[in-house]
N, C-alpha and C positions, 0 to 999 in steps of 0.2 A: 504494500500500500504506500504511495506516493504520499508526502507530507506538503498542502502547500503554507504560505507563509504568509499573515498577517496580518499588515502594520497600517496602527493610529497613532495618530499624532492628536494630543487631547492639551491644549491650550499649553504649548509646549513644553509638555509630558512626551516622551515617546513610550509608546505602547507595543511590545509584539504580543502575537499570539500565534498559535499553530493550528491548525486545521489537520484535521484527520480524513478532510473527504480525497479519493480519489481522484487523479487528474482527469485520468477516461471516461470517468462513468457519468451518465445521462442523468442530470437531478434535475424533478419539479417540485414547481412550489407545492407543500400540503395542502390539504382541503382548510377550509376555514373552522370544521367541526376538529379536525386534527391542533390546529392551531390553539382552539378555545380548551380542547380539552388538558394541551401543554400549558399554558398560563395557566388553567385549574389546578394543575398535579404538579407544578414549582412555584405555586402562591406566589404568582410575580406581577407587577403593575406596570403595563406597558405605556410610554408617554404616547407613543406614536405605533402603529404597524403599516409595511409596505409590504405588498406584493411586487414578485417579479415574477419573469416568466419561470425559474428555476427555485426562488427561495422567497421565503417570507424572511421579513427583517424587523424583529422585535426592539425601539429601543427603549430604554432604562432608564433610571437617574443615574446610576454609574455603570452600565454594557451596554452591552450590544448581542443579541441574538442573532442566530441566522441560522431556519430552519429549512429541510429540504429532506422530499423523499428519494431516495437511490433507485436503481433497477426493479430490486427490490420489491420494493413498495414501502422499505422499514425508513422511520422516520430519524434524520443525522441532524445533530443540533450540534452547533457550533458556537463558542460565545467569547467574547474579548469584553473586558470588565475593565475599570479602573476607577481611582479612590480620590478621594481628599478635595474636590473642587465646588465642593456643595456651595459651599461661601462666596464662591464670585460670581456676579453680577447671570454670566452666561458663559453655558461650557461651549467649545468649538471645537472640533475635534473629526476627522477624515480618515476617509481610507484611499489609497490611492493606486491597489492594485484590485484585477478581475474585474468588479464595474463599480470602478469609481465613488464613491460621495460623502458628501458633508453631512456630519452632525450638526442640530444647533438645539439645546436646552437652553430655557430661560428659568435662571434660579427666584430672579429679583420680580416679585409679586406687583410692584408698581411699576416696572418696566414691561411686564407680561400687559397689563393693564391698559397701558399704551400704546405697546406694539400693533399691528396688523398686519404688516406684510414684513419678509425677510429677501433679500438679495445675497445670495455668493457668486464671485467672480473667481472661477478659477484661475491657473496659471500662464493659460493661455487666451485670457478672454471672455470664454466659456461664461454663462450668466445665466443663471436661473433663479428665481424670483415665483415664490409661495407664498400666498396668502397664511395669517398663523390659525386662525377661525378657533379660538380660542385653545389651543391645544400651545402646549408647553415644550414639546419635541417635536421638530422635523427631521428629517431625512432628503437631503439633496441630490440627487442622481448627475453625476457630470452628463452621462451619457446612460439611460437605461435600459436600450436595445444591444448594449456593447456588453460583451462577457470577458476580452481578455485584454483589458488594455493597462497601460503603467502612465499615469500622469506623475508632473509633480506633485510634493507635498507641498504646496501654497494656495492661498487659496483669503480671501477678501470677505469679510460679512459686514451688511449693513443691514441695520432694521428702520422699518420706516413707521412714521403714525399715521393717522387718517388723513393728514391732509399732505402728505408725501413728502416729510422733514424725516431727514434723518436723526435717531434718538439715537443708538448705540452705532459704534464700528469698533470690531477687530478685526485679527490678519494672523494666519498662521506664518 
């Protein structure tokens, strides 16, 4: 079994983690009853869930999930965690191999308040721009149809209010 590799950068933390899934094998995402019943059987509170074509992507206050079933059918869970950043404002935090994308949690209850929309600019340009629709975690996709790509780690956030000011920016 091929091991692949990784890595987040979480508000200039660097993070690895390991994966266990296979390079070769064919993974879909789980059913949503598959999904609901894993947050049921790991008491976990997910800020945000994304679907992809291959994996659901749970995130956390401090991980990251990432579920998928194999050839199989058996359900491989993958998870990259990390600690200590409760206290700032907003965690920012990417992945930058296989498909791409930004974290963004907002800790800060009167910046959450504020917020509406979020913008990352990746490293080349790259801009995608989510509404937050009251939700505390998003998930960024550089590119969500891509499965095997290496971007940099940089990457630009700005959050906006309703009337289209900018209230927060970091920068990995």
């Amino acid at each position: 079994m091929k091991r692949v590799l990784i890595a987040l950068i979480l508000v200039g933390y660097p993070l690895i983690g390991c994966s266990n899934q296979e390079a070769h094998t064919n993974y879909t995402s789980p059913s949503r009853q598959e999904v609901d019943d894993f947050i049921k059987e790991n008491d976990i509170h997910p800020l945000t869930i994304e679907e992809t074509k291959d994996s659901t992507i749970l995130l956390l206050q401090n991980g990251i999930y990432y579920l998928s079933n194999n050839e199989s059918d058996k359900l491989v869970e993958d998870y990259v965690g990390w600690s200590g950043n409760d206290d700032q404002k907003v965690n920012l935090g990417m992945s930058n191999t296989g498909m791409p994308h930004a974290h963004v949690i907002i800790n800060d209850e009167l910046l959450l308040d504020e917020a509406k929309e979020v913008k990352v600019e990746f490293h080349d340009g790259t801009t995608i721009i989510q509404p937050l629709d009251g939700k505390r975690g998003l998930i960024l996709f550089y590119d969500k149809s891509k499965r095997d790509l290496t971007i940099q780690s940089e990457l630009h956030l700005s959050i906006y209010n309703q009337d289209g000011t900018v209230v927060y920016e970091d920068s990995l």
